[in-house]
C-alpha positions in Angstrom: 11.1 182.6 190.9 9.5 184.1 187.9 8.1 186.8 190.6 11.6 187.8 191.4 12.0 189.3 187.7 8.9 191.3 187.8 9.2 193.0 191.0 13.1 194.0 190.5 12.9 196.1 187.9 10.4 198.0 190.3 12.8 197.7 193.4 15.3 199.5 191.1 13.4 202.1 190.2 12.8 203.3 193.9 16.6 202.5 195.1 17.4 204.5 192.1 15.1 207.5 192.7 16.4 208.0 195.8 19.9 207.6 195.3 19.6 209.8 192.7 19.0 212.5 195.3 21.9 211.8 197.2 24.9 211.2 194.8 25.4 214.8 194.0 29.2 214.6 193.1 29.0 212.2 190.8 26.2 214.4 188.8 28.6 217.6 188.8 31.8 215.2 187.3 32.2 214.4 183.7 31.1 211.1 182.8 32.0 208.3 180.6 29.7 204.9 180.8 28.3 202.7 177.9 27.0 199.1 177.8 29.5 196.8 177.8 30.4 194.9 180.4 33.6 195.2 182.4 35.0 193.2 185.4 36.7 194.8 188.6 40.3 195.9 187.4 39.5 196.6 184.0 40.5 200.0 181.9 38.7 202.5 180.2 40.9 204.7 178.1 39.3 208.7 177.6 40.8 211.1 175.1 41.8 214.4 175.7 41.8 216.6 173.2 44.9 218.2 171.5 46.4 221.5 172.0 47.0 223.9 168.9 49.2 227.2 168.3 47.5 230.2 166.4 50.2 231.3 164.1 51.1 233.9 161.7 50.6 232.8 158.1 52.5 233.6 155.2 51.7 233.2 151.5 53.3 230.4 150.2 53.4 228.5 146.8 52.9 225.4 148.5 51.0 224.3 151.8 52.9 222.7 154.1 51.8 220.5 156.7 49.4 221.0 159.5 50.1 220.2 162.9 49.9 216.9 164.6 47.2 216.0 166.5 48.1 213.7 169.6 45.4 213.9 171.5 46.1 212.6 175.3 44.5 209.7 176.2 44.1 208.7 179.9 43.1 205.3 181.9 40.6 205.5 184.0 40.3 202.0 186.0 37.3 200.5 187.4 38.8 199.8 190.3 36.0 200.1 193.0 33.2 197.4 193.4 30.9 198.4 195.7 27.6 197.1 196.7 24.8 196.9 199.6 22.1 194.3 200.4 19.8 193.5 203.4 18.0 189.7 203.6 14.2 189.6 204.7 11.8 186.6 205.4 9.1 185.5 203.2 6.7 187.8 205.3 8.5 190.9 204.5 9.2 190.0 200.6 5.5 190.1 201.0 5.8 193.8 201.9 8.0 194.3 198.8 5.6 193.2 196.6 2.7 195.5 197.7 5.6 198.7 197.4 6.1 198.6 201.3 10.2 199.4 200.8 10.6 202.6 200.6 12.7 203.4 204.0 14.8 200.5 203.5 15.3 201.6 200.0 16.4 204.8 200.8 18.7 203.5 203.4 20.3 201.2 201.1 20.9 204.5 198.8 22.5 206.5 201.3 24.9 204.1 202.1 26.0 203.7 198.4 25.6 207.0 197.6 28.2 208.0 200.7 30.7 205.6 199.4 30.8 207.1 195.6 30.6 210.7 196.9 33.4 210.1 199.5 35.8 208.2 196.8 35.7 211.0 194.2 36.2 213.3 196.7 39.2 211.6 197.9 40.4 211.3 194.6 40.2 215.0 193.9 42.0 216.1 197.6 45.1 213.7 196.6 45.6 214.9 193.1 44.9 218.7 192.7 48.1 220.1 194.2 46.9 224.0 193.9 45.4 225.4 197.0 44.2 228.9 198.5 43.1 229.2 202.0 45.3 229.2 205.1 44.9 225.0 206.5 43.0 225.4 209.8 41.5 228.5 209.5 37.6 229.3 208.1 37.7 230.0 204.5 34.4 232.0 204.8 34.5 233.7 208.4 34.0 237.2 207.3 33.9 238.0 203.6 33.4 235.1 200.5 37.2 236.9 199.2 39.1 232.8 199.3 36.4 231.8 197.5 36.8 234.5 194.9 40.6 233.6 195.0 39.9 230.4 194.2 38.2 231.3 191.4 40.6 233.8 189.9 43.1 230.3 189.9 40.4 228.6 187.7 41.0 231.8 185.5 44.3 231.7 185.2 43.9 228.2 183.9 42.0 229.1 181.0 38.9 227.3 182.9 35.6 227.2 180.6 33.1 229.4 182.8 30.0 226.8 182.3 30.2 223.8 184.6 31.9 224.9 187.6 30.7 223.9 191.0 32.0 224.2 195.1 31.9 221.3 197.3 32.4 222.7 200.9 32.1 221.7 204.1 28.8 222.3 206.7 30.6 224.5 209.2 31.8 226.4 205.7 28.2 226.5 204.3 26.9 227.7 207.6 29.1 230.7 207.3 28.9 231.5 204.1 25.2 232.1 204.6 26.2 235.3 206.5 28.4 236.4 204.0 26.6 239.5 202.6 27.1 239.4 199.0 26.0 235.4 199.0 22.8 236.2 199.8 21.3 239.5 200.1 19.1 240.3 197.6 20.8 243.3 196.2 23.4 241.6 195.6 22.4 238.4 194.8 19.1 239.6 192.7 17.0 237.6 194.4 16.4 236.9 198.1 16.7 233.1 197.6 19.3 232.4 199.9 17.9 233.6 202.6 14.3 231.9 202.8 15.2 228.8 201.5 19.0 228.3 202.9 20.4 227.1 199.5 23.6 228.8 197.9 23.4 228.0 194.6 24.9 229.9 192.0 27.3 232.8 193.0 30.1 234.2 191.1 29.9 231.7 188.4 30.1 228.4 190.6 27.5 226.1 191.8 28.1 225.6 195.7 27.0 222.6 197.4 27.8 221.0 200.9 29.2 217.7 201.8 29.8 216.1 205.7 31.5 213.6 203.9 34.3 216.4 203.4 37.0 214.6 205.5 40.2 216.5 207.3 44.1 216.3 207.0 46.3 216.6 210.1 50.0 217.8 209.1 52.3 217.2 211.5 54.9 220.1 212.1 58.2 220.9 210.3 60.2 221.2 213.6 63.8 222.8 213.0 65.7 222.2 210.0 64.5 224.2 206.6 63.1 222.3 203.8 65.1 222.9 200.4 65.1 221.2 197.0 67.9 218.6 197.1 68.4 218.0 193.6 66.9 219.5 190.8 64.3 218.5 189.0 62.5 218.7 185.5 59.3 219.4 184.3 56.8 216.4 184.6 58.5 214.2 187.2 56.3 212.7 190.0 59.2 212.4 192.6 61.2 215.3 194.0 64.4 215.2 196.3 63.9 217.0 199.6 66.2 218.3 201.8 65.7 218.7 205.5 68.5 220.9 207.5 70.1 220.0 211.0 67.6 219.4 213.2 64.5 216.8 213.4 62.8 214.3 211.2 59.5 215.6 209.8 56.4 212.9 208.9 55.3 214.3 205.7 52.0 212.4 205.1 50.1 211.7 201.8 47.7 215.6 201.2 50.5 217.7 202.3 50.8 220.2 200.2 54.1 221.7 199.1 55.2 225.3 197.7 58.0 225.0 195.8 59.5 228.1 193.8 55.9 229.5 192.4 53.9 226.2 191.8 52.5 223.5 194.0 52.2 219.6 194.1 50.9 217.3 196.6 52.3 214.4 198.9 50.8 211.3 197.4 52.1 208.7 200.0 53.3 209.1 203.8 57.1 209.4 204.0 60.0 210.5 206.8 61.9 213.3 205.6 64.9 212.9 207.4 67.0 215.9 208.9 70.6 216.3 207.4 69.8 214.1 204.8 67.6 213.7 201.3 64.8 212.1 201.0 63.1 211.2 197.6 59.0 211.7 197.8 56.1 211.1 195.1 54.1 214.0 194.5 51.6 214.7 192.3 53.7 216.0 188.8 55.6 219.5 188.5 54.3 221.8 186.1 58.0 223.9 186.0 61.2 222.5 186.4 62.7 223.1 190.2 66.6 224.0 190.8 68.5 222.4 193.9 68.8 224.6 196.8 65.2 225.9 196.5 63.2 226.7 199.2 60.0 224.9 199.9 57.3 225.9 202.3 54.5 223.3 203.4 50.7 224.7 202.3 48.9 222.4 205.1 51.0 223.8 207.6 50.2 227.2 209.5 53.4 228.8 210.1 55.0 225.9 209.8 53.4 224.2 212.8 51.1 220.6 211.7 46.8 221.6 211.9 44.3 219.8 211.3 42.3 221.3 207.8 39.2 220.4 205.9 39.7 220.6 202.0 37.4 222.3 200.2 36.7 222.1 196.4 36.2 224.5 193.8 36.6 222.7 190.0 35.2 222.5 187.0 33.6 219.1 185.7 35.8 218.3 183.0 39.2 218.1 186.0 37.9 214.7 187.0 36.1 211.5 185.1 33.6 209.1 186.6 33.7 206.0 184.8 31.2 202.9 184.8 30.8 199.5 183.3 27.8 196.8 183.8 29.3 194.0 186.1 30.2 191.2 183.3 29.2 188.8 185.6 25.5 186.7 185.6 24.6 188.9 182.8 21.0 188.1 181.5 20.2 186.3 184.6 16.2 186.0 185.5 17.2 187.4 188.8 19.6 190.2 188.1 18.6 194.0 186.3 21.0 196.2 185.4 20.2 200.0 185.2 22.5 202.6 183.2 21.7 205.9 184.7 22.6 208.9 182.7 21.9 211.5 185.4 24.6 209.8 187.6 26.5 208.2 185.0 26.4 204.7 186.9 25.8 201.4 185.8 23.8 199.0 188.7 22.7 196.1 189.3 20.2 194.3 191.5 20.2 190.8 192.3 17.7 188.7 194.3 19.3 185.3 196.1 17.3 183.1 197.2 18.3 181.7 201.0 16.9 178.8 203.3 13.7 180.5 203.9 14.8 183.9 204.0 15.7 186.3 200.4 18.8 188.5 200.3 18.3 191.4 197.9 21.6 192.7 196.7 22.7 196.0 194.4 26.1 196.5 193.4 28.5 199.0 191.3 31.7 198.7 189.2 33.1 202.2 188.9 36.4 204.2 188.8 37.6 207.9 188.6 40.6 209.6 187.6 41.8 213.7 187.9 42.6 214.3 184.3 42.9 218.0 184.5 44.3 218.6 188.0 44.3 222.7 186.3 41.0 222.9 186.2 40.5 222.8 190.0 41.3 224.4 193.5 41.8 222.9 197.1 40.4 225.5 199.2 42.5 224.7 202.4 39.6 225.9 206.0 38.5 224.1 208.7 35.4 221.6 209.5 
């Protein structure tokens, strides 16, 4: 078995080399990842830091105290374990030893890579409640002007200019490439764009593209108007709906509600009955909301349910990516853990031995959480 341990560390390498060229989320995301090992279901706690006021001083004999610093801290669990393996005969672990693995390698990768990429983009869709866009329609049909409207919200939020990116969608990406000011060279400065069909950096933001992008279908309001039922304050996670004479709408979990100036999102499917109210959990309210308001439904299209594709525009600190080393088998001969920095992932690779046959195994104990929801922008399109 003492073969296993030499050629794993090998086997890594390569499943990690390509995976590295897949995973591009999780490189744009803030990371937090160290050594110790964790199990599935375990914690880790990220601080924020505090928020100060600027202040007009006045001479004083004596100095009075400064302000408090209570920095926010936030829990991040590890909550996904994910992993891939394939089994081969002794002929083919032959193969692996003489380096013969690169397709299955890189197979392996995508697979893992698609999981982590689609998670954190998940996790981003069902927590940022702010969108632009109209749900259904292209975001970049004609001019880039959503896109710059999505920026302007990361302005208003005070967003640090370095480190912001767009995730969008291939149908998106396609027309954005005939958006003039994307990539002609006056414009852009250079002609880039155009011979090599790669975005990159406009206005400010890093813009990449992702099938794994995935679509919300809103069903429709029907009759009956959509009010606040009883008022609420600022910070709650559940507002009271109220749903005039008429029919029952399914609000589902992405729905995106306008309510008096600011926006929060569904976070589970609920029936908001007509005539009646109906409490629902949405993502938290930055302003208090009276009763009798009016609320309007962002992934609707005049108020009729269509099917939408979420873009992103955020910068990295709204969302951590956290990893762990699996606490299991640690310092086993056939196990190697790698802690990679450019993805912020912690993996390991494990070789079981089978009757006559090998299974080759590599797994990953992560977890991410929105911690500053402000610092990004749904940009409601199409596929």
């Amino acid at each position: 078995m003492n073969e296993f341990s030499e050629i794993l560390p090998r086997v890594m390498a390569t499943f990690l080399s390509a995976l590295r060229n897949k995973t591009n989320i999780a490189r744009i995301v803030n990371r937090d990842f160290a050594g110790t090992p964790s199990h599935k279901g375990d914690k880790i706690s990220v601080t924020l830091p505090s928020s100060y006021l600027a202040y007009d001083r006045v001479a004083s004999a004596t100095h009075a105290f400064g302000q408090d610093t209570a920095p926010t801290r936030v829990d991040i669990p590890l909550d996904q374990w994910i992993a891939v393996d394939m089994s081969f005969t002794d002929k083919e672990w032959g193969d692996i030893q003489e380096g013969i693995v690169g397709p299955q390698l890189e197979a392996m990768s995508e697979s893992l890579s698609k999981r982590v990429n689609k998670f954190l983009l998940d996790k981003v869709t069902s927590s940022v409640p702010t969108t632009v866009g109209t749900a259904g329609v292209h975001a970049f049909a004609t001019t880039e002007d959503t896109y710059l409207e999505a920026l302007q919200k990361l302005n208003e939020s005070n967003t640090p200019e370095d480190g912001r990116f767009a995730v969008i969608t291939p149908g998106e990406y396609r027309r954005a490439l005939k958006v003039a000011n994307l990539v002609q060279a006056q414009t852009r400065g250079d002609g880039r764009a155009i011979v090599t069909g790669q975005l990159g950096l406009a206005y400010g933001a890093a813009i990449f593209y992702s099938s794994l992008i995935g679509e919300h279908t809103s069903n429709s309001l029907g009759a009956g108007d959509l009010t606040i039922g009883a008022a609420g304050v600022a910070g709650t996670t559940t507002v009271t709906l109220a749903k005039g004479a008429g029919v029952n709408w399914a609000a589902k979990a992405g729905d995106v509600l306008n309510i008096a100036g600011q926006q929060v999102t569904i976070q589970t499917n609920v029936t908001v009955t007509a005539g009646a109210n109906t409490n629902v959990s949405v993502t938290a309210l930055e302003n208090a909301v009276a009763a009798a308001t009016a609320v309007t439904v962002a992934t609707q299209n005049a108020g009729s349910g269509v099917t939408s594709a979420s873009c992103l525009v955020a910068h990295r600190d709204a969302i951590y990516l956290a990893s762990r080393p699996l606490a299991d088998f640690q310092g086993s001969a056939n196990t190697f853990t790698i802690q990679d920095e450019v993805l912020g992932l912690a993996f390991r690779g494990e070789i079981v031995r089978l009757n006559g046959a090998t299974k080759l195994i590599f797994d990953c104990l992560f977890g991410a959480t929105v911690v500053r929801p402000q610092l990004a922008v749904r940009v409601l399109g199409a596929k």
